[in-house]
C-alpha positions in Angstrom: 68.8 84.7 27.2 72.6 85.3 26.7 74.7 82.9 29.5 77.8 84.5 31.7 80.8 84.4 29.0 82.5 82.5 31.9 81.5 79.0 32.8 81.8 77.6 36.2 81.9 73.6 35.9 81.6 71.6 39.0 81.5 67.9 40.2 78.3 67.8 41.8 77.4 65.7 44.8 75.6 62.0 44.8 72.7 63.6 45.3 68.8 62.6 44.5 65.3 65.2 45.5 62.5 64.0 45.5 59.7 66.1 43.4 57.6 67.0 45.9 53.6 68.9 44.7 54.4 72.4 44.1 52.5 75.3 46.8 53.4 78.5 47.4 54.3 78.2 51.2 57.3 75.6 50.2 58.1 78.0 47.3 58.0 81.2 49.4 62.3 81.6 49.9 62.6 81.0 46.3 59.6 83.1 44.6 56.3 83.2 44.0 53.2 80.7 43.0 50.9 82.5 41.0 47.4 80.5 40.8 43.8 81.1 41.2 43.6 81.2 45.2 40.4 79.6 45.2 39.5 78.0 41.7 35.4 76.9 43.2 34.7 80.4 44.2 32.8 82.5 41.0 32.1 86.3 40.6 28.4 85.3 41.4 28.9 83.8 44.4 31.6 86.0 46.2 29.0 87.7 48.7 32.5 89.4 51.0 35.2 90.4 48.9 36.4 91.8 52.3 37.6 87.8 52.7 39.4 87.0 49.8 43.1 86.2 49.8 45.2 89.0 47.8 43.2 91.8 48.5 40.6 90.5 46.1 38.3 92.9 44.8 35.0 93.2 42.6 36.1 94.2 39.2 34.6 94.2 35.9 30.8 95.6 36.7 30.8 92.7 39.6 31.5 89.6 36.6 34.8 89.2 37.4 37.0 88.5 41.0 41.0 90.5 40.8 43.1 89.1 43.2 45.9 91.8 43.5 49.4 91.8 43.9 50.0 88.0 43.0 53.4 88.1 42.3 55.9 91.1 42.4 58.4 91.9 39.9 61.5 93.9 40.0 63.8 95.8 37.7 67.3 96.0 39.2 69.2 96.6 36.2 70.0 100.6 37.8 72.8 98.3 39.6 74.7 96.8 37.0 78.0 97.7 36.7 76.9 98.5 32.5 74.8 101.1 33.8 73.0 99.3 30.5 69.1 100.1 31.5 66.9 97.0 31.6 63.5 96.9 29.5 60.6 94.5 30.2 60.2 91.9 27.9 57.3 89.2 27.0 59.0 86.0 25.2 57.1 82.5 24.9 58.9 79.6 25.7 58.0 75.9 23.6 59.7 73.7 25.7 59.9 69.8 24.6 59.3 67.6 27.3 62.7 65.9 29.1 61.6 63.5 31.3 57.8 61.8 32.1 55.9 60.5 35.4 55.8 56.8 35.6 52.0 55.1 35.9 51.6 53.0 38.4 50.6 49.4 38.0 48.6 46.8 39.3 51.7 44.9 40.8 52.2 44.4 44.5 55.9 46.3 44.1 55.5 50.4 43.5 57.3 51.2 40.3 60.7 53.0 40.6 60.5 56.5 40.3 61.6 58.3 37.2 64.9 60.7 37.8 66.0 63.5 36.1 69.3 64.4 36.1 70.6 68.2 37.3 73.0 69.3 34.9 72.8 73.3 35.5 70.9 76.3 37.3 70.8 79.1 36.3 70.0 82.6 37.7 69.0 86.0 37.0 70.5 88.8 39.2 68.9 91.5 38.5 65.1 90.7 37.0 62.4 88.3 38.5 61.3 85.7 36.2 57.7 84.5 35.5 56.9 81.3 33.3 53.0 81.4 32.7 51.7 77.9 31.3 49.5 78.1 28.1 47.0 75.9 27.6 49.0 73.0 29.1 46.9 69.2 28.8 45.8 68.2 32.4 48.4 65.8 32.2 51.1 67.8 31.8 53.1 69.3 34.7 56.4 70.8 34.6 59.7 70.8 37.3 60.3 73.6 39.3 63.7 72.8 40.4 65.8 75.8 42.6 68.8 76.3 45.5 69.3 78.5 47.8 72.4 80.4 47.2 76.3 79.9 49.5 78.2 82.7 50.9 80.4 85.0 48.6 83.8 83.2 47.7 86.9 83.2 45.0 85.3 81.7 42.4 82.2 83.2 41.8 83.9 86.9 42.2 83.6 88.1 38.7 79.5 87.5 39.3 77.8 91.0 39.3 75.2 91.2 41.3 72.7 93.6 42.6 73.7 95.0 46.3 70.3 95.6 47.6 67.0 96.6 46.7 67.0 100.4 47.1 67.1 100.7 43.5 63.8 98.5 42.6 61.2 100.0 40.6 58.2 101.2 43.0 56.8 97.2 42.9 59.8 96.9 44.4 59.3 98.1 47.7 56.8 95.8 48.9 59.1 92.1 47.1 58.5 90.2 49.9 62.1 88.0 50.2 65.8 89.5 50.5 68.0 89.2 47.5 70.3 86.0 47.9 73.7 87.6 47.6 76.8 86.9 44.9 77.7 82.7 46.1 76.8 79.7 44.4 74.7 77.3 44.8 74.2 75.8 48.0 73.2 72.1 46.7 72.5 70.8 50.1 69.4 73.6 50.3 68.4 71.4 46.6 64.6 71.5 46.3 62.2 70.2 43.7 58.6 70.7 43.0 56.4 69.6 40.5 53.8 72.2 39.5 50.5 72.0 37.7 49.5 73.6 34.4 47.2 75.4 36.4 50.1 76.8 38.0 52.9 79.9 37.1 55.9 80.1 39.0 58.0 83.6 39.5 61.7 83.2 40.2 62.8 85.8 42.5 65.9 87.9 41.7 68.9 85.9 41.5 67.1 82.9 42.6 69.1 79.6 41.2 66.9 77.2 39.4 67.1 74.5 36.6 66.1 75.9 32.8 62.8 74.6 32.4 61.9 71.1 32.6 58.5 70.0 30.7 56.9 66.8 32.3 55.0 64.7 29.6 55.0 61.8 26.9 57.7 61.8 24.2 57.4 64.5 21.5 54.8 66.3 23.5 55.9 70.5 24.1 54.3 72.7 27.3 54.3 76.4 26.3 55.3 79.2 28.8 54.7 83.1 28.5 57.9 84.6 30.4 58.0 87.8 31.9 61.1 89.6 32.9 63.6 92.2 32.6 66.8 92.3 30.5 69.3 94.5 29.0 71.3 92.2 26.5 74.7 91.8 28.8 75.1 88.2 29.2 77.1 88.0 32.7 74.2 90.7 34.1 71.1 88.9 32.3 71.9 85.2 33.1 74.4 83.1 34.8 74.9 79.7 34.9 76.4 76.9 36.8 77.4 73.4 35.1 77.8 70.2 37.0 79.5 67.1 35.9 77.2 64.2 35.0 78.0 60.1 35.2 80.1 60.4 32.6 82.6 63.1 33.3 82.5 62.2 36.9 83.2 58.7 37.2 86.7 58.9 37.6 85.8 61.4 40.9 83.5 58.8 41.9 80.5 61.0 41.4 77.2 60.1 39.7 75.6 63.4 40.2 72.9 65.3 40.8 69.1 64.0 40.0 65.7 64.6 40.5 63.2 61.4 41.3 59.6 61.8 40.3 57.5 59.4 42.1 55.3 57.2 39.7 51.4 58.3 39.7 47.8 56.3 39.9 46.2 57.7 36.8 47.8 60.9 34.8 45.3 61.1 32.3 42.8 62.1 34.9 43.4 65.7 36.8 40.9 64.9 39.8 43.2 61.9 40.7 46.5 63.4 39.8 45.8 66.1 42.0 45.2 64.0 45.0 48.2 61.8 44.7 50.5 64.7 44.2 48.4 66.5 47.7 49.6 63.4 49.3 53.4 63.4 48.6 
């Protein structure tokens, strides 16, 4: 999407997150996790809907389980000062993978993790933001990387943003979070999660997070469906924040911000990936 015509650069803190496994309690203040609640349980074998998480339901002459209400999406685009209406729109993303998961070895001494560096976040004001994984390889995972948002000050004035959530579309009335407000990002709040293929993530409005960062081997690509809502004005569709790296920070004595993946036992198979990263 079109960025803020304005760019805010700032020297960002020596700072390193660790990637921790992505769930949707740890996710909650920031958006939603959308996966299947319970991946053992089939149509043929759910005797009491009435237990399911989600309000799940019999659907599809009893062959199917619909777990309701996943993840809710919101159109606040009545609020921008345009007055420019914002339309749903369905866009897939082929992102090339930026950084990989070190394998451990057979040596006494743990591998250093790998780190990826933080070199903007972004948000969206007035729209959630869904990225839905397509066919990603079971050793594939992706970054989920997001801050919670400082008060209002000076130079993040010219930001619009939406002033409440009166104005949401009817799925609105049940979003389950408060909308962050107009500041920037509180880095000290920095949190990282490493999700799943088997996982979609839903960035709730105005939520500050890191464009997309595709976990896998050289040359490899993860593909993401991504729902939202838009209208075309830049500053009201995306804004971003920019942080010095090493090199135009050294003479602040900064070396930035980063995100340390800790190495794992044996990618290639998802039993044991999934374990590890349960253990983090």
């Amino acid at each position: 999407m079109a960025s803020t015509a304005k760019n805010i650069m700032l020297t960002g803190p020596n700072l390193v997150v660790k990637a921790v496994p992505l769930t949707r309690d740890a996710f909650a203040p920031f958006g939603d996790v959308i996966a299947n609640p319970q991946p053992d349980l089939h149509p043929s074998s759910a005797t009491s809907v009435s237990l399911l998480p989600f309000d799940g339901i019999s659907a599809n002459q009893g062959s199917a389980i619909k777990y309701q209400h996943v993840s809710r999406q919101i159109n606040l685009y009545p609020q921008a000062p345009s007055a420019v209406p914002g339309v749903s729109v369905m866009n897939i993303f082929v992102c090339a993978s930026r950084t990989r998961i070190g394998t451990s070895s057979s040596s006494p001494s743990p591998p250093p993790a790998t780190t990826f560096p933080v070199r903007v976040l972004e948000r969206h004001p007035f729209t959630t933001q869904t990225f839905i994984p397509l066919s990603a390889p079971d050793n594939q995972y992706y970054l989920v990387i997001v801050a919670p948002t400082l008060p209002p000050a000076d130079v993040d004035s010219n930001l619009p943003v939406p002033a409440n959530l009166t104005t949401a579309d009817q799925a609105g009335t049940s979003y389950p979070r408060p909308l962050p407000g107009r500041g920037l990002p509180d880095l000290g709040g920095l949190r990282a999660f490493i999700a799943t293929g088997k996982q979609a993530v839903t960035y709730g409005a105005g939520t500050w997070h890191a464009p997309m960062v595709a976990v896998g081997e050289p040359g490899t690509a993860l593909d993401f469906l991504v729902v939202q809502f838009a209208n075309g004005v830049g500053v009201e569709d995306c804004q971003e924040v920019y942080f010095k790296g090493e090199e135009e920070g050294e003479k602040d004595g900064k070396q930035g911000i980063a995100v340390a993946l800790t190495p794992l036992s044996k990618p290639q198979d998802a039993g044991t990936v999934g374990s590890r990263l349960a253990k983090l």
